[in-house]
Structures are given as structure tokens and as C-alpha cells.
DRENPA-3360 file (N, C-alpha, C; in nm, 2 decimals, always signed):
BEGIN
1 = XXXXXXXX = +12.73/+8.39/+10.37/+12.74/+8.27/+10.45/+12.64/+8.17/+10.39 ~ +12.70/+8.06/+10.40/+12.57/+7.93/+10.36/+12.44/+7.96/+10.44 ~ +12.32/+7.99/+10.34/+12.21/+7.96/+10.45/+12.21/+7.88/+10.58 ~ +12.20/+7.76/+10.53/+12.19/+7.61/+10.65/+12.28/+7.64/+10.72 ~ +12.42/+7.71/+10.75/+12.47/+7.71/+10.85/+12.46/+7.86/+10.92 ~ +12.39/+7.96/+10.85/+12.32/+8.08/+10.89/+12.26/+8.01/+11.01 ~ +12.13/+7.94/+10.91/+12.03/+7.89/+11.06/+12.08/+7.78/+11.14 ~ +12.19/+7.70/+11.12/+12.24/+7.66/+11.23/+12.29/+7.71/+11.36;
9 = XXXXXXXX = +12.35/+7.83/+11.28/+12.42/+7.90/+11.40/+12.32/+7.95/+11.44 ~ +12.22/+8.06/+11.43/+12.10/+8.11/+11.47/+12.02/+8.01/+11.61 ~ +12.02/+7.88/+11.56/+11.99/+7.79/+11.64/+12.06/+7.75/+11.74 ~ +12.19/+7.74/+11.78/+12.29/+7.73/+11.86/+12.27/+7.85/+11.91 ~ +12.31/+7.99/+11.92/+12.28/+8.08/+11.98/+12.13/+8.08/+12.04 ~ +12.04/+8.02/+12.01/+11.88/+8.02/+12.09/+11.85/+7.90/+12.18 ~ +11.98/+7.81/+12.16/+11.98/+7.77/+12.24/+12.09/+7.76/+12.38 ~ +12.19/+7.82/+12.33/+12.22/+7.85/+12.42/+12.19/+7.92/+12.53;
17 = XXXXXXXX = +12.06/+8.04/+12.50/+12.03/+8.14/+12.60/+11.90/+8.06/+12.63 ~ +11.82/+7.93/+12.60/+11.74/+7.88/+12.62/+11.73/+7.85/+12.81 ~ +11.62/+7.86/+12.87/+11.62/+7.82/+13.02/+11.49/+7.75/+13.05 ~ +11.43/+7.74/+12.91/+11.29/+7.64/+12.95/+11.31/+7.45/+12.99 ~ +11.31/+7.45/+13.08/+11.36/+7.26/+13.07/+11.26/+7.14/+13.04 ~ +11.13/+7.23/+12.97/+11.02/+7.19/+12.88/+11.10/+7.17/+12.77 ~ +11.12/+7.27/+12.70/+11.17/+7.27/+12.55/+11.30/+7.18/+12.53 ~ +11.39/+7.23/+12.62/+11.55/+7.18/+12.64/+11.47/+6.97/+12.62;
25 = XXXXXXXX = +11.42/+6.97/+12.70/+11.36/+6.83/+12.69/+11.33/+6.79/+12.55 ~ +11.24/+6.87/+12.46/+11.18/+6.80/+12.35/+11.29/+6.83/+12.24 ~ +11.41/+6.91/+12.24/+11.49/+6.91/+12.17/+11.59/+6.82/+12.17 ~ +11.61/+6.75/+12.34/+11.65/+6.60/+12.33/+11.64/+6.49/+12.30 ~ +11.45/+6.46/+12.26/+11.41/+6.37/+12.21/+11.42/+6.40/+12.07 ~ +11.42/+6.52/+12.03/+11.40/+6.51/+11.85/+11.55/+6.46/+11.82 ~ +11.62/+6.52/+11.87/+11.82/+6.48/+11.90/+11.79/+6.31/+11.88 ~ +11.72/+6.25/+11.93/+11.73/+6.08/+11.96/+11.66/+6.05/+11.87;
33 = XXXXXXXX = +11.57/+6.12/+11.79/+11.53/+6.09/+11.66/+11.56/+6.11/+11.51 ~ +11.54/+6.05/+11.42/+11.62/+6.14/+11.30/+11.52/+6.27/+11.26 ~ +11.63/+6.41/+11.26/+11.59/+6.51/+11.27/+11.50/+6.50/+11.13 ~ +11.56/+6.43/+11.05/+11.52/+6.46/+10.89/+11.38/+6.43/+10.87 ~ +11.31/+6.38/+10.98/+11.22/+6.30/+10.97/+11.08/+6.40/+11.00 ~ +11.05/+6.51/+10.93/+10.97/+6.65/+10.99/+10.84/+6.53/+10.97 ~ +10.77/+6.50/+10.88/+10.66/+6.38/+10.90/+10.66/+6.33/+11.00 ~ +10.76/+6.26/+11.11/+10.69/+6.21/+11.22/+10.68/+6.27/+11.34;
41 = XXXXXXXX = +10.69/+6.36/+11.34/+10.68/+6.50/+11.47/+10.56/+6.49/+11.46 ~ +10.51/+6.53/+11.60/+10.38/+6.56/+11.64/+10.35/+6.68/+11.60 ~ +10.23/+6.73/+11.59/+10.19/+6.84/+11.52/+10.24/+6.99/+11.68 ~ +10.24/+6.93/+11.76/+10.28/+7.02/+11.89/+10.43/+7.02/+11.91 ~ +10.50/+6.96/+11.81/+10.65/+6.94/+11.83/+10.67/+7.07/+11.69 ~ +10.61/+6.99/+11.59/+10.61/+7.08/+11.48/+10.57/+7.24/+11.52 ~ +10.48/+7.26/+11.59/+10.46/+7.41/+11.64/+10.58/+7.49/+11.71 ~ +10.64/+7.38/+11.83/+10.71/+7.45/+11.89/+10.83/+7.46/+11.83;
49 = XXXXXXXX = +10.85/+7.42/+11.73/+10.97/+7.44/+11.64/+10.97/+7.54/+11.56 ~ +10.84/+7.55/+11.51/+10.80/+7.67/+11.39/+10.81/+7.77/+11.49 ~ +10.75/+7.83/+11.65/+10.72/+7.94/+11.70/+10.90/+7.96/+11.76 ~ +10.98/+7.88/+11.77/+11.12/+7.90/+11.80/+11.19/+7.96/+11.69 ~ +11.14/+7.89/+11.57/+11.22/+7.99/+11.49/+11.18/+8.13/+11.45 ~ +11.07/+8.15/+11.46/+10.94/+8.23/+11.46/+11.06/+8.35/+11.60 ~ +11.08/+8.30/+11.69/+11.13/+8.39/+11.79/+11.26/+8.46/+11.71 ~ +11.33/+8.35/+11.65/+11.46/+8.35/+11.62/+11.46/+8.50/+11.51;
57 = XXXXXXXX = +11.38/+8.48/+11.42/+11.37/+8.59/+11.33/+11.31/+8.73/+11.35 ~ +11.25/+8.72/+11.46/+11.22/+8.87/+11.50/+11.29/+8.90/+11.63 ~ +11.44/+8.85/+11.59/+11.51/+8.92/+11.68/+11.52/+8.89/+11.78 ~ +11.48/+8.79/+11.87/+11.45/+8.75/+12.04/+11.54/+8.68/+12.07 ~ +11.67/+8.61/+11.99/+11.80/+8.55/+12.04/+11.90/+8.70/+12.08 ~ +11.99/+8.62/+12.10/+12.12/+8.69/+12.20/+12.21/+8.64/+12.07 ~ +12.28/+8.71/+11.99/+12.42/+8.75/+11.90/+12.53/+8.66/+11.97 ~ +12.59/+8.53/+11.90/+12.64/+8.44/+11.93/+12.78/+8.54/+12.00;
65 = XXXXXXXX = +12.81/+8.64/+11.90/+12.96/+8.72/+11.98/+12.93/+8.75/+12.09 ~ +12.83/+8.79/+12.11/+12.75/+8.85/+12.30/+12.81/+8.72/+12.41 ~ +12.73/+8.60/+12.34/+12.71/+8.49/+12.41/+12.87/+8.41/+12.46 ~ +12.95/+8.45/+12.37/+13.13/+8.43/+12.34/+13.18/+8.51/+12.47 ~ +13.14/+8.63/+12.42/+13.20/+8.71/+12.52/+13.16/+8.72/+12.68 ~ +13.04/+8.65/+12.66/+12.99/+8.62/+12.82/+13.07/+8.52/+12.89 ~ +13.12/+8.41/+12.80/+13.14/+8.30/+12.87/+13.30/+8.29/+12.87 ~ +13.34/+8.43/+12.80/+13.47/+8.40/+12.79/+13.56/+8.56/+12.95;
73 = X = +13.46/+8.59/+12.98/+13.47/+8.70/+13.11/+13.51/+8.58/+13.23;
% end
């Protein structure tokens, strides 16, 4: 599979099972920003981005088929 849409999907599945309405929040301002733009992120936006994916690779999401199969019961 294409990397970039590896970690896309990776990222859609983390957030989907996301329930912080901290985070959910700063993922809708970076959304209203241009994502491409990693230089103007705050250095505490930059963190919580790196420690999300940081979650994402040691396993702490939910398997997008799990997440399918949940919403499709």
C-alpha cells in the first residue's frame, strides 16, 4: 500500500475512536489551516501531533475493520 495513504488511513481510524474534545478541537483548527504548513504550528500543536502518532505506532488505535464492523452491527 502507498505509505501516505497507509498513514492516512492510520489516522482516520485514531480518529475515529478519538473521545478527547481537547484534541477533536485542535484538529479542527489545523483542518481551517493549510495542513502543509508544519512551520506555523505552535510548538504544543506540533507535540500533540507527534505524541498522536507516537500512539498510533505502538499500537493504541482500533483496526479500521474492528471500527467497520462496529458501526455496521
Amino acid at each position: 500500500m502507498n505509505n501516505i495513504l497507509e498513514k492516512k488511513l492510520n489516522i482516520i481510524e485514531w480518529l475515529l475512536k478519538l473521545k478527547d474534545d481537547t484534541i477533536i478541537s485542535k484538529i479542527e483548527l489545523l483542518q481551517k489551516t493549510n495542513v502543509d504548513s508544519w512551520d506555523e504550528l505552535t510548538k504544543e500543536q506540533k507535540q500533540e501531533i507527534e505524541e498522536a502518532f507516537s500512539e498510533l505506532e505502538n499500537g493504541k488505535g482500533i483496526p479500521h475493520r474492528e471500527v467497520i464492523a462496529k458501526f455496521k452491527r
